[in-house]
C-alpha angles and dihedrals in degrees: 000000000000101000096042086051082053090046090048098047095047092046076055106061095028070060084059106042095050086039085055098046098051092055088047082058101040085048101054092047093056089047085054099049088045085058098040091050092050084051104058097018106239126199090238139328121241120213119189087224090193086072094043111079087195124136095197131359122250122260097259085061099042100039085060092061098203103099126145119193115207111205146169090207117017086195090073106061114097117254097247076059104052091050091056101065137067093215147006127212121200123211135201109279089247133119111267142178137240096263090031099062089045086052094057098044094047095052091042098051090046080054085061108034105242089127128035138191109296096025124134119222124190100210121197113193136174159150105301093195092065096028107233135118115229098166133092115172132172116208123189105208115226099013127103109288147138094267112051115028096196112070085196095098113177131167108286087205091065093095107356121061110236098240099060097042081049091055098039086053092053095049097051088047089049088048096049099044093038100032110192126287096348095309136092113263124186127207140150127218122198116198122203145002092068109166088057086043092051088048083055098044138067123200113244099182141023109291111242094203104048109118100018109119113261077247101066100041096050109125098223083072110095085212093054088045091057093040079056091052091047092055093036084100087061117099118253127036140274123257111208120187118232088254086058102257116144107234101190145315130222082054102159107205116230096193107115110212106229106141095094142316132308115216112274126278097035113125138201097301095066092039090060091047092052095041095051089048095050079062109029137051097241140113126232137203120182126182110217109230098202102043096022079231113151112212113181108206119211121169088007082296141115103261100175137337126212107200113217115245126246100250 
């Protein structure tokens, strides 16, 4: 009894001491980045608050005002916290990397406007199961980086509401890390400019969603977004509308991609994304079937692409 009281005790306080040394850590990165983002004046500092076990943010952070939490659950962030930031951007509940959580905040914070072309954005990332941030990266906006290929960065809300290119994104990240029904499915969704899309399209299959009211095949609804993941496995690719309705599905796309190259090993999915979106307005994300890789097209480029994580 003796001896399991001593092991207890000493598993306690080993508890304490890692516990302690994780929020020293955590503390000293988010007093770096407040002084890094002073420095070079960013535009805001994002801070994957799932990795952060920090009731509040030290002075340097908050006196600054331009903080952005990244988070699988808002609800979970403790209120000092909440009070302490301008916005919140909420990811898929899947498992990301580094890279991969920044990827999704920064494309979704270019969707609603909260960065712009030529901002500067100080980023903290981290590993969400222990809690602690390790990572401090600084991101120029626009110029030439990892991260974004086309250094023609314009606003994604310009034809396409944030929400729904918000939701579409989820969903394509959700399909490529889950598949369907234990196996790997590809697909690709286009958002916005419809009526040009649909000029530039021709329908290969019945379309699953003609007759349903606009009210019942709107994206925003959990129930539509899980009827899109049950015909992802269909040929040809879903038109949404930039209020979120899902136009049709089976929609084979007649723009041929001929401005350039895409990298090697790409097939005819992501051609025809390319291709709709040289001559369209649209967006495009395309879930790779083979590699689980996202890739969002914009100006029948590569806008971004969010690389699926070894599971």
């Amino acid at each position: 009894m003796v001896d399991a009281k001593i092991k207890t005790q000493r598993k306690t306080a080993s508890g304490l001491a890692e516990e302690k040394e994780i929020r020293t850590l955590n503390r000293m990165m988010l007093e770096s980045a407040g002084r890094v983002a002073e420095r070079i004046n960013a535009k805001a500092i994002f801070i994957y608050a799932d990795a952060c076990r920090e009731g509040s943010l030290p002075e340097s952070v908050s006196r600054l005002g331009r903080v952005i939490l990244v988070t699988k659950d808002e609800k979970s962030l403790p209120d000092e916290l909440r009070k302490s930031q301008v916005g919140i951007i909420k990811i898929p509940q899947i498992k990301l990397t580094r890279m991969g959580q920044l990827k999704m905040a920064v494309v979704m914070a270019l969707s609603a406007d909260m960065v712009d072309q030529g901002d500067k954005i100080v980023c903290l990332a981290g590993v969400p199961e222990l809690g602690s941030l390790d990572s401090l990266i600084v991101l120029d906006i626009g110029r030439e980086f990892e991260m974004i290929s086309s250094a023609d960065v314009r606003s994604l809300s310009e034809h396409i509401k944030p929400a729904i290119f918000e939701a579409a994104l989820n969903l394509a990240v959700e399909l490529a890390h889950q598949g369907r029904e234990g196996r790997s499915v590809g697909t690709t969704l286009v958002l916005g400019d419809i009526e040009s899309v649909l000029a530039h399209s021709r329908q290969l299959t019945i379309n699953p969603f003609k007759g349903y009211p606009e009210e019942d095949r709107n994206i925003l609804d959990p129930q539509v977004k899980e009827t899109v993941k049950g015909f992802s496995s269909i040929d040809g690719a879903f038109l949404i509308r930039d209020d979120g309705v899902v136009v049709t599905a089976g929609r084979h796309l007649n723009a041929a991609f001929e401005d350039g190259e895409l990298p090697q090993g790409l097939g005819s999915r992501h051609a025809s994304a390319a291709g709709i979106t040289s001559v369209t307005k649209a967006t495009a994300i395309v879930v790779s079937e083979s590699t689980g890789d996202v890739r969002i097209f914009r100006n029948g480029k590569i806008f971004m692409t969010i690389e699926k994580t070894a599971m």
